[in-house]
C-alpha positions as a printed NumPy array, in Angstrom:
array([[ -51.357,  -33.183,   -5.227],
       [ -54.167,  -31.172,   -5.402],
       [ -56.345,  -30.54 ,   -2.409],
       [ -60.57 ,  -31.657,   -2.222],
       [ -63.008,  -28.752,   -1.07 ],
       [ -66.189,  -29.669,    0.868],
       [ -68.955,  -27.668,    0.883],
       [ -71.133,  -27.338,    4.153],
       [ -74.14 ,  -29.439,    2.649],
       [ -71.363,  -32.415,    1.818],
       [ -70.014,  -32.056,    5.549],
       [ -73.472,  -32.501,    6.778],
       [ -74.235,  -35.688,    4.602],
       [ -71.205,  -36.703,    5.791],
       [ -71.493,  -36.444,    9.382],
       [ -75.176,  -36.92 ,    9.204],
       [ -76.014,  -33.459,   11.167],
       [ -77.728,  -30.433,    9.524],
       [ -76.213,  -27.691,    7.509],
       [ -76.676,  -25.113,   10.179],
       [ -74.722,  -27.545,   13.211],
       [ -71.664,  -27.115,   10.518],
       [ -72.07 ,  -23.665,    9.898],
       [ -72.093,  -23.577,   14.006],
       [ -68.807,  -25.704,   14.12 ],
       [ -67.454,  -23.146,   11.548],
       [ -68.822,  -19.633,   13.482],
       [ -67.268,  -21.42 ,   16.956],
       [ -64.149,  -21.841,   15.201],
       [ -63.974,  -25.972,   15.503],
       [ -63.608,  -26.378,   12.057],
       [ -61.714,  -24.227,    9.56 ],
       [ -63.318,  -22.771,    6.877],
       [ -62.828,  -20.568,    4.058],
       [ -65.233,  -18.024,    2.755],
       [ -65.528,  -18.286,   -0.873],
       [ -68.106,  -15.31 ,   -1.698],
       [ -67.168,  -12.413,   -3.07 ],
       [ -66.912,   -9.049,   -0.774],
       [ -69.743,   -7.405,   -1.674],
       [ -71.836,  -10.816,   -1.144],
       [ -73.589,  -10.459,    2.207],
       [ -74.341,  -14.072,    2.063],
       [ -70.961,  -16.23 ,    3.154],
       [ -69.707,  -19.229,    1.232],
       [ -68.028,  -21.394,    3.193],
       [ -65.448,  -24.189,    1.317],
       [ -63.58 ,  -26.522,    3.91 ],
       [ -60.113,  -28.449,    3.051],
       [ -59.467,  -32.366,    3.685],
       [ -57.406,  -31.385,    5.868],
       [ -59.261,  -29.374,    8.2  ],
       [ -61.821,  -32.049,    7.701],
       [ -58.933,  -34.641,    9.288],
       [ -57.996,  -32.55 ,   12.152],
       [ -61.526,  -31.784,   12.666],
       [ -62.748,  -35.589,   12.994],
       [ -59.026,  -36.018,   15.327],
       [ -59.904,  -33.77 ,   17.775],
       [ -63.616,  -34.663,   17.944],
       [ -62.526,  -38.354,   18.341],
       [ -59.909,  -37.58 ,   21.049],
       [ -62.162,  -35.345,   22.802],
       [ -65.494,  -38.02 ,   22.832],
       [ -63.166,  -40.453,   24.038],
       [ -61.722,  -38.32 ,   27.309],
       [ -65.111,  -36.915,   27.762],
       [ -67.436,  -39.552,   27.571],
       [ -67.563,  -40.959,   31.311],
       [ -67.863,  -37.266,   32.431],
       [ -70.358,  -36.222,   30.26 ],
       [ -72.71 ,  -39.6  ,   29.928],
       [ -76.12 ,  -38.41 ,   31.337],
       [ -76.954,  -40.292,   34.477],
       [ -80.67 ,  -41.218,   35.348],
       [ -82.084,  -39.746,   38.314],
       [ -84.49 ,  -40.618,   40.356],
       [ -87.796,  -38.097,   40.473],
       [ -90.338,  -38.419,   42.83 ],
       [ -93.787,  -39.815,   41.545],
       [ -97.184,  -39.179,   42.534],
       [ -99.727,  -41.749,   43.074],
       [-102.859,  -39.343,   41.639],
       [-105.288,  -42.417,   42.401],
       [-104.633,  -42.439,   46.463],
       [-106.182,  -39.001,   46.93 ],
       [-109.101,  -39.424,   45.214],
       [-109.63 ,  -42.746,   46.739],
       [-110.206,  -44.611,   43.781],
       [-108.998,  -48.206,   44.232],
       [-106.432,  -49.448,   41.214]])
């Protein structure tokens, strides 16, 4: 069986972020890539595998899970200024 290539514009249609976040994933080494360009191309053509694709998506679904109460932002309370008391203007 023969193995489907995604290009980095078709990973970010398909995960609905912009080229350059999977070009990121790819520099920081969470997704596996293959460079496609020839060596004396300085620009790099990246082609990914369905199956780095799958273990991709595993371990960002297994990590979002154990991370999300630890990471969820929390509100916090700032302090507020009443800019209408010191000028004694009534509201």
């Amino acid at each position: 069986m023969s193995q489907k290539w995604f290009s980095i514009l078709e990973l970010a249609g398909r995960f609905d972020v912009v080229p350059a976040t999977v070009a990121g994933w790819i520099e920081d080494g969470e997704l596996e890539a293959v460079n496609t360009a020839r060596k004396s191309s300085v620009r790099k053509r990246w082609r990914i595998s369905s199956e780095a694709v799958a273990r991709f998506e595993r371990r960002r679904a297994n990590n979002a899970s154990e991370d999300n109460s630890a990471t969820a932002r929390k509100a916090v309370p700032r302090p507020t200024k009443n800019f209408f008391a010191a000028s004694g203007v009534a509201r």
